[in-house]
Structure formats: structure tokens, C-alpha cells
VOPAGU-2260 file (C-alpha; in pm, 1 decimal, decimal comma):
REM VOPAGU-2260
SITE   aa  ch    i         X         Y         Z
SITE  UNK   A    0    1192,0     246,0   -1057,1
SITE  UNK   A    1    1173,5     382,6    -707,7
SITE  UNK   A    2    1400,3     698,8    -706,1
SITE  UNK   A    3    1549,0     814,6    -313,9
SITE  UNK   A    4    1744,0    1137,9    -279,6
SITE  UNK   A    5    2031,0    1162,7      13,6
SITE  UNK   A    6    2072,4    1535,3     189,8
SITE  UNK   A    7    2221,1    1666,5     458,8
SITE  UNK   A    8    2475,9    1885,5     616,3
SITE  UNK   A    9    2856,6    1807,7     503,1
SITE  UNK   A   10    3044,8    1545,4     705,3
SITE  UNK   A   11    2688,8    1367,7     815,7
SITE  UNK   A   12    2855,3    1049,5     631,0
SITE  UNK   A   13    2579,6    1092,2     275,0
SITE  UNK   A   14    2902,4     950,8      90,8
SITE  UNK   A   15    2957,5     740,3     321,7
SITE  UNK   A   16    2660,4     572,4     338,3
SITE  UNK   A   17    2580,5     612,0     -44,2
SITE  UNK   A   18    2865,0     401,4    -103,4
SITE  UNK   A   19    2780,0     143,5     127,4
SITE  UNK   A   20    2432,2     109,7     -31,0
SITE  UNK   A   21    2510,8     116,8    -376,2
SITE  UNK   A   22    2879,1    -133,3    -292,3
SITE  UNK   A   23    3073,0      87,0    -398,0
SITE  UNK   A   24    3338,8     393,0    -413,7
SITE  UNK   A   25    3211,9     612,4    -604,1
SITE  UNK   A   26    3138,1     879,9    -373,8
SITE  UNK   A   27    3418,7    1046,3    -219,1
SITE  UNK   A   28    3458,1    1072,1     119,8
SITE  UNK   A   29    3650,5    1306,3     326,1
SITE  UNK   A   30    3681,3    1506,9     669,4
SITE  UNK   A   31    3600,0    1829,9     508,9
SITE  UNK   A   32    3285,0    2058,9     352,3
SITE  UNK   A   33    3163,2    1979,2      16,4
SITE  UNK   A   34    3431,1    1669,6     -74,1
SITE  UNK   A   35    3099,4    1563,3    -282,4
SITE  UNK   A   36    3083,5    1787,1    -608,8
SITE  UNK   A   37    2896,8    1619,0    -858,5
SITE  UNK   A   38    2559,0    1459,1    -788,5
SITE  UNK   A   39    2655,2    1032,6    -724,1
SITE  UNK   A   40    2358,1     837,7    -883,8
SITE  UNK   A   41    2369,4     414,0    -838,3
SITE  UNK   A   42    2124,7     159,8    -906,3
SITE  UNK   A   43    2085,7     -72,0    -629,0
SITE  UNK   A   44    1873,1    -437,4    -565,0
SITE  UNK   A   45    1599,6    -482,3    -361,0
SITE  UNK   A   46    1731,3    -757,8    -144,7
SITE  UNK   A   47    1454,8   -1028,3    -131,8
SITE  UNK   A   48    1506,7   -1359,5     -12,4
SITE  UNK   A   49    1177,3   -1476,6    -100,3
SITE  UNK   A   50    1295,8   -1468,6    -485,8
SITE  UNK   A   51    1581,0   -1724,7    -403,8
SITE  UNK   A   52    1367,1   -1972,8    -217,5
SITE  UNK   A   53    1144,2   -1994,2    -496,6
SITE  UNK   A   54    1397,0   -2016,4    -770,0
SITE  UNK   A   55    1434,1   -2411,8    -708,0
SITE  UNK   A   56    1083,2   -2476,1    -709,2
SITE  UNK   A   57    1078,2   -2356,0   -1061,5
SITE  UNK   A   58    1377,1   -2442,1   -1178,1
SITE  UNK   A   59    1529,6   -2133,8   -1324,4
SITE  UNK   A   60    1864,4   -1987,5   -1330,3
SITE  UNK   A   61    1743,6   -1639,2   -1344,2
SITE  UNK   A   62    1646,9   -1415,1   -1044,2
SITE  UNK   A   63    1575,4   -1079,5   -1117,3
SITE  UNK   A   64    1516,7    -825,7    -839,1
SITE  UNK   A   65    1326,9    -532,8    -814,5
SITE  UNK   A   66    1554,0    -172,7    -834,9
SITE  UNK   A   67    1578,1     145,5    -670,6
SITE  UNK   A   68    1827,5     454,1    -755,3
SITE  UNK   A   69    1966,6     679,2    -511,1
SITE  UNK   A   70    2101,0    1017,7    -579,4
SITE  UNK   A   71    2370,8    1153,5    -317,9
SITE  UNK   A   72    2403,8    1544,3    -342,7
SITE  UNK   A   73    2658,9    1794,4    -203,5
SITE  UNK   A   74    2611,2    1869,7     114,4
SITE  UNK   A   75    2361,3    2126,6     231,6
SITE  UNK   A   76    2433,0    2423,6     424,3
SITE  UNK   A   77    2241,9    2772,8     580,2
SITE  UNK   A   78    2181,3    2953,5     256,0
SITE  UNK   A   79    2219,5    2687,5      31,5
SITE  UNK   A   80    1872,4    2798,9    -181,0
SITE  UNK   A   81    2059,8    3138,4    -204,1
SITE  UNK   A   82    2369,4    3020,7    -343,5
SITE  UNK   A   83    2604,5    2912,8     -40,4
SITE  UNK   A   84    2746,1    2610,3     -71,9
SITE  UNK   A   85    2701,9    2373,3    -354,0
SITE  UNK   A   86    2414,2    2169,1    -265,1
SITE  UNK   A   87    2167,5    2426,6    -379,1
SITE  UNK   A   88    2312,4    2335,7    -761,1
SITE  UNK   A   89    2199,1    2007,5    -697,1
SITE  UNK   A   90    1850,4    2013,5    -544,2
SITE  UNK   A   91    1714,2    1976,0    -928,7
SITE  UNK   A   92    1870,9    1633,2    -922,8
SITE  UNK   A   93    1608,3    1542,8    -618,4
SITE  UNK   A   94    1335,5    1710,2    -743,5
SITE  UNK   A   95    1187,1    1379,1    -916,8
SITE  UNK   A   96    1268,8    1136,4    -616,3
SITE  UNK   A   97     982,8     948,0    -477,9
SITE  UNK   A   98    1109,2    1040,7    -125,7
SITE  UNK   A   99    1443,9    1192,7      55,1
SITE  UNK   A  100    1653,1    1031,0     297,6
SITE  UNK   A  101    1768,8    1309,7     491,3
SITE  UNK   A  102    2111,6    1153,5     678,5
SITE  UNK   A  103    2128,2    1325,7    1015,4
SITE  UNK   A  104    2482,8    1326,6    1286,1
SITE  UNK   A  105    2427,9    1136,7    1562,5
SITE  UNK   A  106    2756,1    1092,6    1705,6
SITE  UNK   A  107    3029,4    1235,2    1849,3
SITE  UNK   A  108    3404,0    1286,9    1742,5
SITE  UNK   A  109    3639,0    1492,1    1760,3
SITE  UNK   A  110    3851,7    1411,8    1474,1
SITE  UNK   A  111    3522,6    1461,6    1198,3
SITE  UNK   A  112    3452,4    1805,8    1163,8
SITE  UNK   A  113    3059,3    1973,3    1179,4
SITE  UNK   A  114    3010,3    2245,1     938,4
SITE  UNK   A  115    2852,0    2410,8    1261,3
SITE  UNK   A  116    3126,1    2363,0    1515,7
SITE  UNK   A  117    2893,7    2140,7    1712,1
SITE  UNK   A  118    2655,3    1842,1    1702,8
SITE  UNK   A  119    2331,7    1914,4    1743,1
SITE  UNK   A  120    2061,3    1698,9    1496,7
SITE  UNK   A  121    1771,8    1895,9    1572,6
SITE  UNK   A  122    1938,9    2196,1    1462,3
SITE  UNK   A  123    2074,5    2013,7    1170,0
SITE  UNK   A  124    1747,1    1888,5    1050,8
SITE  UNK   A  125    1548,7    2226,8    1057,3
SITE  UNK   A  126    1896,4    2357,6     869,5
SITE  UNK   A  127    1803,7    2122,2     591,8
SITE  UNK   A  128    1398,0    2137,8     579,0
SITE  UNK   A  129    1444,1    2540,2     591,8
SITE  UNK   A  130    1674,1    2564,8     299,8
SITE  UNK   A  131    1431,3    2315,4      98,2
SITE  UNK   A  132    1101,0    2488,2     196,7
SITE  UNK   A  133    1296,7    2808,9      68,2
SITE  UNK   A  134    1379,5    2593,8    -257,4
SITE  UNK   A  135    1038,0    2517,7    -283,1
SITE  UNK   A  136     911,1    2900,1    -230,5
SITE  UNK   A  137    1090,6    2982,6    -489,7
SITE  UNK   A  138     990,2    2706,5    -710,6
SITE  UNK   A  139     656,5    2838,0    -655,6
SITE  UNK   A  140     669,3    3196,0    -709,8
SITE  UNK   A  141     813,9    3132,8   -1059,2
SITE  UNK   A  142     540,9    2866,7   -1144,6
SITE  UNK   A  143     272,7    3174,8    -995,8
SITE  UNK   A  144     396,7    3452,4   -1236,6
SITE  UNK   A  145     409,3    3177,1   -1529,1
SITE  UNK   A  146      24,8    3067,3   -1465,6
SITE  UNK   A  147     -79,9    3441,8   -1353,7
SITE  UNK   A  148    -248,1    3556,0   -1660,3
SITE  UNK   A  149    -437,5    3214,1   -1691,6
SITE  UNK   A  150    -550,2    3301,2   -1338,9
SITE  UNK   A  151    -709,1    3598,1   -1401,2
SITE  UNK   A  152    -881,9    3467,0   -1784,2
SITE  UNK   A  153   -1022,0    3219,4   -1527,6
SITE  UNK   A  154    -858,9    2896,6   -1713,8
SITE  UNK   A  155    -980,5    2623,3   -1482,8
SITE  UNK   A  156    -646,2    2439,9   -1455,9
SITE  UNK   A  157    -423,5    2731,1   -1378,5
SITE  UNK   A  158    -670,7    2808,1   -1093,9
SITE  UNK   A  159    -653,6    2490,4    -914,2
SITE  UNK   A  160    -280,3    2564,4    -953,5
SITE  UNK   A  161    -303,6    2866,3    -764,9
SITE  UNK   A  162    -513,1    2695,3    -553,0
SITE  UNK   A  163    -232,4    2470,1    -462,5
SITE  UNK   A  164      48,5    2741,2    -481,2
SITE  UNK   A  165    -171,5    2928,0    -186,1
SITE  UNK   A  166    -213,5    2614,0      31,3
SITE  UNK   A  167     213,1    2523,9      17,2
SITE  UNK   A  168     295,4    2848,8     101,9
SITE  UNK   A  169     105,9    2833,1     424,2
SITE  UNK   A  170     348,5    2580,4     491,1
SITE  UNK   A  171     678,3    2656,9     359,4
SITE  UNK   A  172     643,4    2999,2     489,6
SITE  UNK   A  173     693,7    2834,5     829,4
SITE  UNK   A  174     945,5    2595,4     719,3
SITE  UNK   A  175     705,4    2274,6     743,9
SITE  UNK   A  176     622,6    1953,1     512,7
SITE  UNK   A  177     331,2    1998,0     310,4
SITE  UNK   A  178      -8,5    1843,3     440,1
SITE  UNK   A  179    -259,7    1734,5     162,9
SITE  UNK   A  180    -493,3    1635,1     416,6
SITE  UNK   A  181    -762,3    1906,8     258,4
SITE  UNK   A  182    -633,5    1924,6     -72,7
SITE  UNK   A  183    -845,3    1825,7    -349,5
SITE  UNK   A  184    -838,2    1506,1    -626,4
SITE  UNK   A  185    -718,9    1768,3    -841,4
SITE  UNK   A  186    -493,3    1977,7    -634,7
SITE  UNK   A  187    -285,8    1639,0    -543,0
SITE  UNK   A  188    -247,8    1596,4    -911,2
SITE  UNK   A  189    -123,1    1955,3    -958,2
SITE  UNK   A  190     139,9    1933,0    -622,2
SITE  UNK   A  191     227,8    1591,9    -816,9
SITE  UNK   A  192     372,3    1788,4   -1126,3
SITE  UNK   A  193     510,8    2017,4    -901,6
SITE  UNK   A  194     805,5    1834,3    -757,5
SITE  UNK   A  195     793,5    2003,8    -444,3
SITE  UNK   A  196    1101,8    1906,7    -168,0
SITE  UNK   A  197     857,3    1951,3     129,8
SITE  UNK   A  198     605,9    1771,9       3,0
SITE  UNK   A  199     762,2    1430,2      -6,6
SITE  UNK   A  200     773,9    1143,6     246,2
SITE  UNK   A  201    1106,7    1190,9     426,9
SITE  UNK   A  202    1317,1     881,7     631,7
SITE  UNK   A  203    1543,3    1052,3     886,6
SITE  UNK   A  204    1809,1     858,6     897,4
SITE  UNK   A  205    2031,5     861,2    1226,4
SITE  UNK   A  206    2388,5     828,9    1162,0
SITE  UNK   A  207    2523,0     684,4    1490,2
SITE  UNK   A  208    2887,7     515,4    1613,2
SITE  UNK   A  209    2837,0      83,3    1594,4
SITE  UNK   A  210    2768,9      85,6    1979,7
SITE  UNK   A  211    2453,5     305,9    1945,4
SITE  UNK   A  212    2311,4      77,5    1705,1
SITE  UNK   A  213    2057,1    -111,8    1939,8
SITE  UNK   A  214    1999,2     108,8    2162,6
SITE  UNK   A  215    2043,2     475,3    2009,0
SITE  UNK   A  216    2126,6     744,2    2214,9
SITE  UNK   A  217    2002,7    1117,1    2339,3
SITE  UNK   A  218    2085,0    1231,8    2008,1
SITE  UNK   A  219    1840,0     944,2    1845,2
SITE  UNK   A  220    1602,4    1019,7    2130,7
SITE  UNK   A  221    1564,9    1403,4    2067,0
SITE  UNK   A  222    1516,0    1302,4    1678,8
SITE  UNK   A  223    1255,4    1092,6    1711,8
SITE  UNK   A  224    1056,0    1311,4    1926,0
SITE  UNK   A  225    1097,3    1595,5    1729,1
SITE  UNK   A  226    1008,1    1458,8    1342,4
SITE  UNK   A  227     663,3    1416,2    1235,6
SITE  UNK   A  228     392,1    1132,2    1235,6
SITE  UNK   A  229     460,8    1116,3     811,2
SITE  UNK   A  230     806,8    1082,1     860,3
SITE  UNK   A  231    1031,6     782,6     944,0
SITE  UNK   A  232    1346,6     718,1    1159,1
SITE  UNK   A  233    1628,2     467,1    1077,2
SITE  UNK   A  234    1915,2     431,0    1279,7
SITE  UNK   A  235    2218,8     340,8    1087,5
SITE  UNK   A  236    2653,4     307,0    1116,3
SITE  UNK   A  237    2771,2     435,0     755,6
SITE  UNK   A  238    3097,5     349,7     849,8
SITE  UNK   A  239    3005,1     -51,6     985,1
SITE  UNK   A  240    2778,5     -76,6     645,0
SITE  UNK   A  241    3100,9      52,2     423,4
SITE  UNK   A  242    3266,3    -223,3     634,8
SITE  UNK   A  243    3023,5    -483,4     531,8
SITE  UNK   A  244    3022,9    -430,2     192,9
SITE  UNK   A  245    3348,1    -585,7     252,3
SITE  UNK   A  246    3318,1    -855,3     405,7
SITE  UNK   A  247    3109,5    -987,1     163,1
SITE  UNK   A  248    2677,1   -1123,1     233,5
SITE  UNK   A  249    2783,6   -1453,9     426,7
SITE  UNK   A  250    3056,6   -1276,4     624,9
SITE  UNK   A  251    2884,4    -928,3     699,0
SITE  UNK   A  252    2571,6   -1175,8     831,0
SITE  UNK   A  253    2753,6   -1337,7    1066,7
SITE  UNK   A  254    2912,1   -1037,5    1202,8
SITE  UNK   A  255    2610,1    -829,7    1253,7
SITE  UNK   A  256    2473,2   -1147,0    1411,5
SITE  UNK   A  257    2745,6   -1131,8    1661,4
SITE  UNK   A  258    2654,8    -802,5    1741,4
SITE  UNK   A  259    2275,1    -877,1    1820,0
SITE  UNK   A  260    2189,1    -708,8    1469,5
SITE  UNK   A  261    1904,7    -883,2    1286,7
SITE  UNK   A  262    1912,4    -667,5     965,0
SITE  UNK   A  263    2188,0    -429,1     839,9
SITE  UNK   A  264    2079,8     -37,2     811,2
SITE  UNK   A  265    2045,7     -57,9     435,3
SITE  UNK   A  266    1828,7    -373,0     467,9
SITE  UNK   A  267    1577,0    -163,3     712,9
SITE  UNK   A  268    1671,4     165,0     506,3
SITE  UNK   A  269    1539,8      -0,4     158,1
SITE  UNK   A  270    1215,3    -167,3     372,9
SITE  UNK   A  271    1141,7     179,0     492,8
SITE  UNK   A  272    1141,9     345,4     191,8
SITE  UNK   A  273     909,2      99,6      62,3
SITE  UNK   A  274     661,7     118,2     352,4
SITE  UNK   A  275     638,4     496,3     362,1
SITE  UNK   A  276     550,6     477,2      11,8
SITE  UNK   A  277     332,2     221,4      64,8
SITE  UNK   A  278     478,4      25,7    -188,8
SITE  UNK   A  279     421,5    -380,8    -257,1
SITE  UNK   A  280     598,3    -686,6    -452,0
SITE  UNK   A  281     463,4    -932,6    -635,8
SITE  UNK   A  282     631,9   -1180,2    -777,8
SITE  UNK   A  283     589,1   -1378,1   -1130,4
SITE  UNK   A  284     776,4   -1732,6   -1120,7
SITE  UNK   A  285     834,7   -1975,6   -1396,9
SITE  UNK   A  286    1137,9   -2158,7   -1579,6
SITE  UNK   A  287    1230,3   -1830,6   -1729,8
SITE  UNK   A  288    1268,5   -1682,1   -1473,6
SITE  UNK   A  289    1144,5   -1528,4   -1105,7
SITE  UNK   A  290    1104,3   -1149,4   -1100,0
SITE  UNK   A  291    1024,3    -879,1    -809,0
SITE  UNK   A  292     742,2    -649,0    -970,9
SITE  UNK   A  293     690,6    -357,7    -746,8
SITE  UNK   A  294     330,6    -154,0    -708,3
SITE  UNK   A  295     116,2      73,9    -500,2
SITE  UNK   A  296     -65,8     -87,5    -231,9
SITE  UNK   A  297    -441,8    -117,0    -346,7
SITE  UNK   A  298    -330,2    -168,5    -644,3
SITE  UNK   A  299    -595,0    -407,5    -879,3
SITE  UNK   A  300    -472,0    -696,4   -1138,2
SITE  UNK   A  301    -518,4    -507,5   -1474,1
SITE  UNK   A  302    -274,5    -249,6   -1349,9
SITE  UNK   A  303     -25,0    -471,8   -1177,8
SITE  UNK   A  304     -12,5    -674,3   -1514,2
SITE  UNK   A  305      21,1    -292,3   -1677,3
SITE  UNK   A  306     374,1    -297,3   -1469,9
SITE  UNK   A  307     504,5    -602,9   -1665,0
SITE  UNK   A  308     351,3    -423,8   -2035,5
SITE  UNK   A  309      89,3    -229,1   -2109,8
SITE  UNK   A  310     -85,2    -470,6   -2336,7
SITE  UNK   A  311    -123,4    -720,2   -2048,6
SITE  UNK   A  312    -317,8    -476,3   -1877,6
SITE  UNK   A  313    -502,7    -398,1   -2197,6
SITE  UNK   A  314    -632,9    -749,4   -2243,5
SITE  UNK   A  315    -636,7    -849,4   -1913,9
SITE  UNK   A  316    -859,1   -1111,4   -1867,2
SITE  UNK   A  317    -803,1   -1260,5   -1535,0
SITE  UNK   A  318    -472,1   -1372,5   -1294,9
SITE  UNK   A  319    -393,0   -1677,7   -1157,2
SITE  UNK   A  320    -304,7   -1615,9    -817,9
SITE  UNK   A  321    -129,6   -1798,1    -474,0
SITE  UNK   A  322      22,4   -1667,0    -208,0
SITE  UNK   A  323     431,7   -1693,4    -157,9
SITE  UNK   A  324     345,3   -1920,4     171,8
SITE  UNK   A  325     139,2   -2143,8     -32,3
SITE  UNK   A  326     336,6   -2187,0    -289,6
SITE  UNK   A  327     669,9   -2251,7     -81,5
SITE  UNK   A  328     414,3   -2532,3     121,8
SITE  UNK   A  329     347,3   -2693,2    -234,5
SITE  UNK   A  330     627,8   -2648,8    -376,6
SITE  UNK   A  331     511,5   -2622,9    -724,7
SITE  UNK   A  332     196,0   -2475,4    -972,7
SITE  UNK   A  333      62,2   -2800,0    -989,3
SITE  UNK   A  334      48,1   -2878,9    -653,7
SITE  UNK   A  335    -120,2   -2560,0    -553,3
SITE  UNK   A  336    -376,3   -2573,2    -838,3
SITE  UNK   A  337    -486,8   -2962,3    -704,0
SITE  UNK   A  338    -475,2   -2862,8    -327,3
SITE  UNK   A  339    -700,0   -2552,6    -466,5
SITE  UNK   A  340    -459,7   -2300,8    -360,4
SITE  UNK   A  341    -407,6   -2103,4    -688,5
SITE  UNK   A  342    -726,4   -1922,8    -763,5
SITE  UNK   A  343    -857,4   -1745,9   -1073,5
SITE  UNK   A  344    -922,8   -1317,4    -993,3
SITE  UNK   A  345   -1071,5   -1097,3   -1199,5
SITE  UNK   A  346   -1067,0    -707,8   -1269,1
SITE  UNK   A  347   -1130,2    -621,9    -922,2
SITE  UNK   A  348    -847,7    -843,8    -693,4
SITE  UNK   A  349    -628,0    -626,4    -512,9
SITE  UNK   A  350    -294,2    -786,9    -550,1
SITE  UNK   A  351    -120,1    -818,4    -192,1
SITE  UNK   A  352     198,5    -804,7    -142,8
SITE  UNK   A  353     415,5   -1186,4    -178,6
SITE  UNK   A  354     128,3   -1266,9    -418,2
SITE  UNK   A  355     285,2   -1506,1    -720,7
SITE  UNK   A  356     117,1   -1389,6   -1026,7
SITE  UNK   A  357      39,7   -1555,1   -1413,9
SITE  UNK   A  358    -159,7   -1329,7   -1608,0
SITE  UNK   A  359    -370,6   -1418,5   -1880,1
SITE  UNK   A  360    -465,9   -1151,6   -2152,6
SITE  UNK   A  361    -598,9   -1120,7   -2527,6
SITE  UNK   A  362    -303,4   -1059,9   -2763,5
């Protein structure tokens, strides 16, 4: 399951917008520092609409989406890898998320208070990415006396480790996000075990009033010039998508509708954390039932049928394939297999994204 972790300064609306994603109140949410104590975790579904158009053709009751799980932590603050705050207690609870949403203020009022006595998101994010480089220093110094022995024996794992150790720091020692650009096969697989902050794919997500929402604003502007070419920007109302949790799906539609809105900000916050992760969905479809599967782009048949259980990718022998559009033209397996739509792949398909999948495997 895809695993996103929420940071930021207090009062940035985290809380608020964790409950709007997940639908619920679970997070409090107050005009004050550090109303968040313990970590919020919630499961939400991948909305996908392709799932429900589909479920007719095959006549099933059963739709089952694809998940992801967000953790919401205290609010971050200058010296929080030091001990200020209470966010530092938490940053263990992010440690294994595939990538951060940092939630950045992008409005103005004078009634919710900043923990700095004045809106400024630029400032705010290098508040944040300081505090987890620091995090991440000291992650690393502790890992580097653990492995230092093994270093000097010459153990051939432990030195690719250092290896690694020496590259971050060149980073975090400047406060930056980790480049792997010239690391290694093997180095990437050391970072990986890791669990490095600053080396994850971060979506900066711009928390701005409902009028802001098309357009943005300066505060959006300076944002988007400042992050980097690995990082993503969503703008989003925590407070409108707490409202449309409300409303209900048919109801919050047609209200962001009136307001020119195509998607809601958790809609294009759940795409983007898919896309920066290069992530895909197929889909398998049948009377039982049709399911979201999600993979790495590039990834090849034998492992996507790993995803549904490791035997299928054992056996795999090959996968019946057709495309989403296809099938929705046919409107069934039958039809797509006499038009000559659904094709037999072997070992070496890359399975693209929408692709409706049967696998067939040796017991």
C-alpha cells in the first residue's frame, strides 16, 4: 500500500486537510500550536471511475479500489530535530512513507495564528526541509558509528554504506533533497534501507483561501519558483475539501463545478502522489469482482501477477491482456477476444497503466 506522510508548521491546516482526505474527524483541529498530539493514520480509496464503468460489463457487485495511508504528524517547528516542539517525536512515524506531502500557508488571516508571527511559505518550507535534513544527519551519524568497524575490516557492504552516508551528507549539510543521480545500483539499495526524510519525492502542497483556487496567488507564485524540478506543487482549500466531505460525492461535484473546479484537491493530491512515484493501475475484471492493482511503471507481467500472489508470478505463464478503452468499446471478454483485441503477452510485456489483466499460471 502506498504510504504519504503530512508535515508542516502548526496552523498550515495538516488536520485540516487530513480529515478531509481520509472523511473524517479524527484529527483535531484548532487555532493554536501543536492541537495534533498523537500521530493520525487513515486508510483512504483511490478514487477511480474507470472501476465503476466496468463493473456492468461484468456483472459484479464488487468494486474494490486500490489504497493509500496517510500519516498526519504534529506540527513542525525551528528545532524540532532537537527536541522543540512535538513533531520531532513523530518523524519515526514518516520514516517508511513512500513520499511526504509537505502542507505549506498560502493565505492570509488574521484570526489563524502563524507559529512565526507572519506568512511567509518560502520561509516556512526551508523551516521544514532544515529540521528534516538535521533528522536525517543524525540518522546518519548513528548508522556511521554502528557500521564503523566493518568499514575499516573492509566488509564490502558496510563500505558502500559509507559510501552513501558520505554522498547525503553533502547534501543535508546544506539543507537540500538528496540527488541519486551518481549513486550506484548498490548505493540506491543502501539509501533505500535507510529511510532518509530528504531523500523522498516531496508534493508541496499550497494551502490557499477558495478564491485562490484557479488562479493561485503571489504566495503560490513564489512556491513554485522556488521548489525543485523532483518536487511537485498542488494547490488546495483544506477548509472547502472538509466542506465537501459534507456534502456528500454528487453534491460536492456539482458545487466545485459551479466554481469552474474540474477535480477537488484530494482528487489531484492522490493523482500526484501517484505520478511522482511513477506509479500505475491495472485492473483485473470478472463476475467476482473488479479490482485496482497498483505497480511501478515498467513494470513486466510475472511481477504485476506477483502483486495479486506470489505463486502467480511463480508460474506465470502468460496474460491475457486489453486495454480499458477497448474493453469499454466491446463491452465484454468475448467481444474483445473475436474483434482480436485481447492479446496473449508473455514474460517480457510491460503492463501499462488501464491495462485489464487475466493471468494464467501453473498451480
Amino acid at each position: 500500500m502506498l504510504k504519504v506522510g503530512i508535515v508542516g508548521l502548526p496552523n498550515v491546516g495538516k488536520s485540516t486537510l487530513f480529515n478531509a482526505l481520509t472523511s473524517t474527524k479524527n484529527a483535531q483541529s484548532a487555532n493554536y500550536p501543536f492541537c495534533t498530539i498523537e500521530p493520525n493514520i487513515g486508510v483512504v480509496n483511490v478514487p477511480d471511475e474507470r472501476l465503476y464503468k466496468l463493473q456492468p460489463l461484468v456483472n459484479t457487485n464488487n468494486v474494490v479500489e486500490t489504497n493509500i495511508e496517510f500519516v498526519d504528524i504534529a506540527g513542525l517547528v525551528k528545532g524540532a530535530s532537537k527536541g522543540e516542539g512535538l513533531g520531532n517525536q513523530f518523524l519515526h512515524n514518516i520514516r517508511e512513507c513512500d513520499d511526504i506531502v509537505q502542507v505549506v500557508r498560502c493565505f492570509d488571516d488574521v484570526n489563524t495564528i502563524h507559529v512565526s508571527g507572519k506568512v511567509d511559505p518560502i520561509d516556512d518550507i526551508e523551516t521544514i526541509n532544515t529540521e528534516l535534513a538535521l533528522a536525517d544527519i543524525s540518522t546518519l551519524d548513528n548508522i556511521a558509528k554502528r557500521i564503523s568497524k566493518q568499514v575499516k575490516s573492509g566488509d564490502k557492504e558496510a563500505k558502500i554504506q559509507d559510501s552513501v552516508i558520505n554522498k547525503c551528507m553533502k547534501f543535508l549539510e546544506k539543507g537540500q533533497f538528496i540527488d541519486t543521480s551518481d549513486f550506484s545500483d548498490d548505493e540506491k539499495k543502501a539509501l533505500h534501507f535507510f529511510h532518509l526524510l530528504m531523500a523522498k519525492p516531496v508534493i508541496y502542497c499550497a494551502n490557499v483561501s477558495e478564491t485562490d483556487l484557479k488562479q493561485g496567488n503571489d504566495y503560490t507564485k513564489k512556491v513554485k519558483d522556488y521548489i525543485g524540478e523532483n518536487s511537485r506543487l498542488v494547490l488546495i482549500c483544506a477548509n472547502l475539501e472538509e466542506e465537501l466531505v459534507d456534502l456528500g460525492e454528487v453534491e460536492a461535484k456539482s458545487y466545485l463545478k459551479e466554481l469552474g473546479i474540474e477535480n477537488s484537491g484530494i482528487e489531484l493530491m492522490i493523482k500526484t502522489a501517484y505520478d511522482i512515484l511513477n506509479l500505475r493501475t491495472f485492473i483485473t475484471a470478472g463476475e467476482k469482482e473488479v479490482k485496482a492493482w497498483t505497480i511501478k511503471k515498467g513494470t513486466k507481467a510475472p511481477q504485476a501477477a506477483g502483486v495479486i500472489h506470489s505463486d502467480f508470478e511463480k508460474g506465470f505463464i502468460k496474460a491475457e491482456v486489453v486495454s480499458y478503452e477497448d474493453f469499454i468499446s466491446c463491452g465484454s471478454w468475448g467481444l474483445a477476444r473475436e474483434k482480436g483485441l485481447a492479446r496473449l503477452e508473455g514474460k517480457d510485456y510491460v503492463v501499462q497503466d488501464g491495462d485489464i489483466v487475466i493471468f494464467r499460471f501453473n498451480n
